[in-house]
TIRO-2110 file (N, C-alpha, C; in Angstrom, 1 decimal):
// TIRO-2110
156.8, 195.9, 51.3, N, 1, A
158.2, 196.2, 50.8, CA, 1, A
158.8, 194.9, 50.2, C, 1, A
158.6, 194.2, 50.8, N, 2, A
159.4, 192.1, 50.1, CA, 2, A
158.3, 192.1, 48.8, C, 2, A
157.3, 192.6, 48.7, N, 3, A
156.6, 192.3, 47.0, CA, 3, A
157.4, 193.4, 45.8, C, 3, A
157.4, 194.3, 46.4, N, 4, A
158.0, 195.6, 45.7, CA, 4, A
159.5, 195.1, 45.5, C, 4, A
160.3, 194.6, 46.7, N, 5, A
161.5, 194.2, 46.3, CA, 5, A
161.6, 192.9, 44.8, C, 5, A
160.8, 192.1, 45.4, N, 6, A
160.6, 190.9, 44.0, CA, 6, A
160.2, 191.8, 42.8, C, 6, A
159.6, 192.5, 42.9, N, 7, A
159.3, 192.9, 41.6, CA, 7, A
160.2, 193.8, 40.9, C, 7, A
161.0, 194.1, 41.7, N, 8, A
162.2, 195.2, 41.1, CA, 8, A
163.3, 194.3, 40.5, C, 8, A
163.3, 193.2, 41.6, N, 9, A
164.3, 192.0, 41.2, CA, 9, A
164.0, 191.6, 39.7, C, 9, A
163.0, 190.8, 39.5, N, 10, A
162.4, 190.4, 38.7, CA, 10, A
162.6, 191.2, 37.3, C, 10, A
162.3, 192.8, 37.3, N, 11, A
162.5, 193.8, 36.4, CA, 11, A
163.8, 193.8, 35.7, C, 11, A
164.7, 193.3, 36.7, N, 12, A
166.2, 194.3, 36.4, CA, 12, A
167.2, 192.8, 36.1, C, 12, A
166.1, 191.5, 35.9, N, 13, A
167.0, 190.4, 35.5, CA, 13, A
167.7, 189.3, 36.7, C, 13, A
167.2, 189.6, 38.2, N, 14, A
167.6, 188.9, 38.7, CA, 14, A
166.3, 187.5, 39.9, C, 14, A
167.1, 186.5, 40.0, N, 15, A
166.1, 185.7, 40.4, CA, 15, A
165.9, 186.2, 42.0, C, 15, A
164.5, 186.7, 42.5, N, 16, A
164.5, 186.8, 44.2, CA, 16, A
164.5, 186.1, 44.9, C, 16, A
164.9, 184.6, 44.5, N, 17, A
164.6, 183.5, 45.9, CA, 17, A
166.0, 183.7, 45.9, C, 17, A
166.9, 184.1, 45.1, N, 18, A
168.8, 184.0, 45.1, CA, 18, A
169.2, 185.5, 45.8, C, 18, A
168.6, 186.4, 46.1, N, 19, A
168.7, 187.5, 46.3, CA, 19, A
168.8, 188.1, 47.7, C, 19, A
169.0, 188.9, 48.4, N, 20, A
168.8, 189.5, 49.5, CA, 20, A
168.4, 190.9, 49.9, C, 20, A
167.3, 190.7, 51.1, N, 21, A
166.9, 191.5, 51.1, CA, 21, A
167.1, 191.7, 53.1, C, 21, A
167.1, 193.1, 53.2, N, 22, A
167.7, 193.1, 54.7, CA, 22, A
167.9, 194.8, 55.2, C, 22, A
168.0, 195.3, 56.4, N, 23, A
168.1, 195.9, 57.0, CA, 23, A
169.6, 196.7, 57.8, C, 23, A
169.9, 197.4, 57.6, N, 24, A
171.2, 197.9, 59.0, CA, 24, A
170.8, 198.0, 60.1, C, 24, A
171.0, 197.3, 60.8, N, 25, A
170.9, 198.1, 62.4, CA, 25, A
171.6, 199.1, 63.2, C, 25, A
171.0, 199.5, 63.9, N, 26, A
171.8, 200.9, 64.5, CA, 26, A
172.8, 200.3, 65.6, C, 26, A
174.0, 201.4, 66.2, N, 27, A
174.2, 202.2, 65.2, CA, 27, A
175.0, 202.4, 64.0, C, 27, A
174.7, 201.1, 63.3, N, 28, A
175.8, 200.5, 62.1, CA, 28, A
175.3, 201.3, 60.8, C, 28, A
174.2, 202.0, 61.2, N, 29, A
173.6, 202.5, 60.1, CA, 29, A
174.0, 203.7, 59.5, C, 29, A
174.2, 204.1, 58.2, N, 30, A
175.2, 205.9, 58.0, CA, 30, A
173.4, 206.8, 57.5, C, 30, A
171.9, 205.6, 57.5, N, 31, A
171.3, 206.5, 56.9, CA, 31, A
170.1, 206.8, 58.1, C, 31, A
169.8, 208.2, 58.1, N, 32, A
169.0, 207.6, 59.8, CA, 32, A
167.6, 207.9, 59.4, C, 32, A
167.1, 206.8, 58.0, N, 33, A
165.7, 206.5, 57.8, CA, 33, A
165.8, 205.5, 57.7, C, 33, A
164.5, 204.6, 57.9, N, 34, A
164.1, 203.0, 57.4, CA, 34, A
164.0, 202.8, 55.9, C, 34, A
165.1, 201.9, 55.4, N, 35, A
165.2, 201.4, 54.2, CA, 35, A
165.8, 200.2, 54.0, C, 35, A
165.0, 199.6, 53.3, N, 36, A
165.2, 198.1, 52.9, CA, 36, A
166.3, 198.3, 51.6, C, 36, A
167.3, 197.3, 51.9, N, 37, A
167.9, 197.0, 50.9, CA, 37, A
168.0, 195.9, 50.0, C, 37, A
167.9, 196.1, 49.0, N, 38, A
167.6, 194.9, 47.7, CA, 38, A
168.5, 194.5, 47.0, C, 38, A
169.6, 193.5, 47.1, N, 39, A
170.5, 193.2, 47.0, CA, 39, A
170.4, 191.7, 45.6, C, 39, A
170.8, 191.9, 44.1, N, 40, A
170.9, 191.0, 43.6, CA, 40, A
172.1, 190.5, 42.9, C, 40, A
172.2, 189.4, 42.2, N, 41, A
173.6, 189.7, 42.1, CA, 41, A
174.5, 189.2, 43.1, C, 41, A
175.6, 189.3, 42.5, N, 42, A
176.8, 188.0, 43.4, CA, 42, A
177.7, 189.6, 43.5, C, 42, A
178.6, 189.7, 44.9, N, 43, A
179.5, 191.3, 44.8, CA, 43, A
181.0, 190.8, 44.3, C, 43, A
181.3, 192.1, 43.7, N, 44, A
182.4, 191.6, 43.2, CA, 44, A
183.8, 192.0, 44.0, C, 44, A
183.4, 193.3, 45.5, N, 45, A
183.6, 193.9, 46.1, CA, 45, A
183.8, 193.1, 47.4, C, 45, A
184.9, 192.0, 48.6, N, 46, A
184.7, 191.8, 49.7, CA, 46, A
184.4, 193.0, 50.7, C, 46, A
184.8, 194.3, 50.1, N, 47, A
184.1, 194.9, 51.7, CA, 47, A
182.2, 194.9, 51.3, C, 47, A
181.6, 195.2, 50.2, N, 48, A
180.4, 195.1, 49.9, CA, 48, A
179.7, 193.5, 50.5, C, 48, A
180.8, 192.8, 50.5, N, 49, A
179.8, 191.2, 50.6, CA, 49, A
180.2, 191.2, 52.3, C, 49, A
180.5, 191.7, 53.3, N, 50, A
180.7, 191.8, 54.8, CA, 50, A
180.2, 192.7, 55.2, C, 50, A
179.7, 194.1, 54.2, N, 51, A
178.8, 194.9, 54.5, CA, 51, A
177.2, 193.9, 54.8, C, 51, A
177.0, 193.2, 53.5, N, 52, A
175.6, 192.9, 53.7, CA, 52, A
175.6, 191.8, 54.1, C, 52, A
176.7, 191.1, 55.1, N, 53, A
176.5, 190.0, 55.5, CA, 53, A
175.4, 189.3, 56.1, C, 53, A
174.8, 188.2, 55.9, N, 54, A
173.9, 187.8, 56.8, CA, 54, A
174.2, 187.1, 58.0, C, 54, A
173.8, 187.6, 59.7, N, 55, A
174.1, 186.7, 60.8, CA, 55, A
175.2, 187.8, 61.1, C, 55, A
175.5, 189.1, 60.6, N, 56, A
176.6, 189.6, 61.4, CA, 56, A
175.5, 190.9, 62.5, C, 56, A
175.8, 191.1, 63.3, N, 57, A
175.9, 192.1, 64.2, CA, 57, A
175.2, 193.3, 63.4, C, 57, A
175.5, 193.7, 62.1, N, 58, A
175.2, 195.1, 61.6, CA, 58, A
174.1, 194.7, 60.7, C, 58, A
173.7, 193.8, 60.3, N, 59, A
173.1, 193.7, 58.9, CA, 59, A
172.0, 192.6, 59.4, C, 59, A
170.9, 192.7, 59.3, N, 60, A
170.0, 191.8, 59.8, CA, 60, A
169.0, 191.5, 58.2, C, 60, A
168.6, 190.2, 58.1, N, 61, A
167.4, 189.7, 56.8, CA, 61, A
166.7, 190.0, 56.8, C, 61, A
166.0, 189.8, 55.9, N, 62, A
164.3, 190.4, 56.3, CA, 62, A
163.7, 189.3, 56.3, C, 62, A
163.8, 188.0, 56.3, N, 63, A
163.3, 187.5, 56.9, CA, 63, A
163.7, 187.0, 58.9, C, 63, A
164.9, 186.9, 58.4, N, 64, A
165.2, 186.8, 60.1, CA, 64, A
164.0, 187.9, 61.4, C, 64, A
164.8, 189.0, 60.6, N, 65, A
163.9, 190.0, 61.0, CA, 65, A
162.2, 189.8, 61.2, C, 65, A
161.4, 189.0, 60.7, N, 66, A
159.9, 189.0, 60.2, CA, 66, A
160.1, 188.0, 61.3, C, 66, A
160.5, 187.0, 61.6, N, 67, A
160.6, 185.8, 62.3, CA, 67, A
160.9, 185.9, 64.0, C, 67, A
161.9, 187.1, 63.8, N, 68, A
161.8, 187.8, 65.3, CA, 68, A
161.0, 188.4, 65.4, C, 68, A
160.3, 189.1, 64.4, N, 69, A
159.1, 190.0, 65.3, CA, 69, A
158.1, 189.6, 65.4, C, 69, A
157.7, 187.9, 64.7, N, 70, A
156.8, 187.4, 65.4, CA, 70, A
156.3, 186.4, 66.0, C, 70, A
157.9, 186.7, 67.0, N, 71, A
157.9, 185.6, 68.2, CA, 71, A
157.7, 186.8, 69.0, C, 71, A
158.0, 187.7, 68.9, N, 72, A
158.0, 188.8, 70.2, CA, 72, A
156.6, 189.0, 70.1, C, 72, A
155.5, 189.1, 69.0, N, 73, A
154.4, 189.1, 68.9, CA, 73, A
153.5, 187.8, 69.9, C, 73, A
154.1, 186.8, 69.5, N, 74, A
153.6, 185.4, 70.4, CA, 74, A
153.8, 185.5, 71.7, C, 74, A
154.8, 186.2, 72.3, N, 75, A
155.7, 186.6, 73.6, CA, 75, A
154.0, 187.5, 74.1, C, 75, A
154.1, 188.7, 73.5, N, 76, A
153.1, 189.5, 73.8, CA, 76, A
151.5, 189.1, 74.2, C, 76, A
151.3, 188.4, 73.2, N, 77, A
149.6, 187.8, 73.4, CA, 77, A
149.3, 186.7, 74.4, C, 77, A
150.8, 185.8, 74.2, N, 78, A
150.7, 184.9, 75.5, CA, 78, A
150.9, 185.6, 77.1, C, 78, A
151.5, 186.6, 76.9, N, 79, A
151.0, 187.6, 78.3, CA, 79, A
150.1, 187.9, 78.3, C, 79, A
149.3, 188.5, 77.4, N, 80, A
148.0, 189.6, 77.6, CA, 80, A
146.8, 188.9, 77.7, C, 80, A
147.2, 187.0, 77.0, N, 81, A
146.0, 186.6, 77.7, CA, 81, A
145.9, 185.4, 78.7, C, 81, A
147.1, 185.9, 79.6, N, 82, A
147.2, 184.8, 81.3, CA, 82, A
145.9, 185.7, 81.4, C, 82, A
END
């Protein structure tokens, strides 16, 4: 999904290391499938830029996200192999 996002970025004129990409968490979410959002571009909109805040409660990174899941992964195998 994060290559596909660069590459959409990249298509449509914007740079992806400046970009965001991230998730809603429940139940902050209005859509009830998994979808990544690709965010380029600066908003011109403050409820749009608190919608996709990073570090709030509702809105989680995708990297944040990749970084917690794998500590919980490290969590797991350091149990499974006491």
């Amino acid at each position: 999904m994060q290559s596909k996002a660069h590459d959409l970025l990249q298509k449509h004129g914007h740079d992806p290391t400046s970009s965001r990409l991230g998730f809603h968490i429940p139940p902050y979410n209005t859509v009830d499938h998994l979808h990544l959002h690709v965010l380029g571009g600066e908003f011109e909109s403050p409820y749009r830029s608190t919608k996709y805040e990073i570090g709030k409660k509702w809105y989680k990174d995708l990297g944040h996200l990749l970084s917690d899941l794998e500590c919980e992964r490290s969590k797991q195998s350091t149990f499974f192999d006491l």
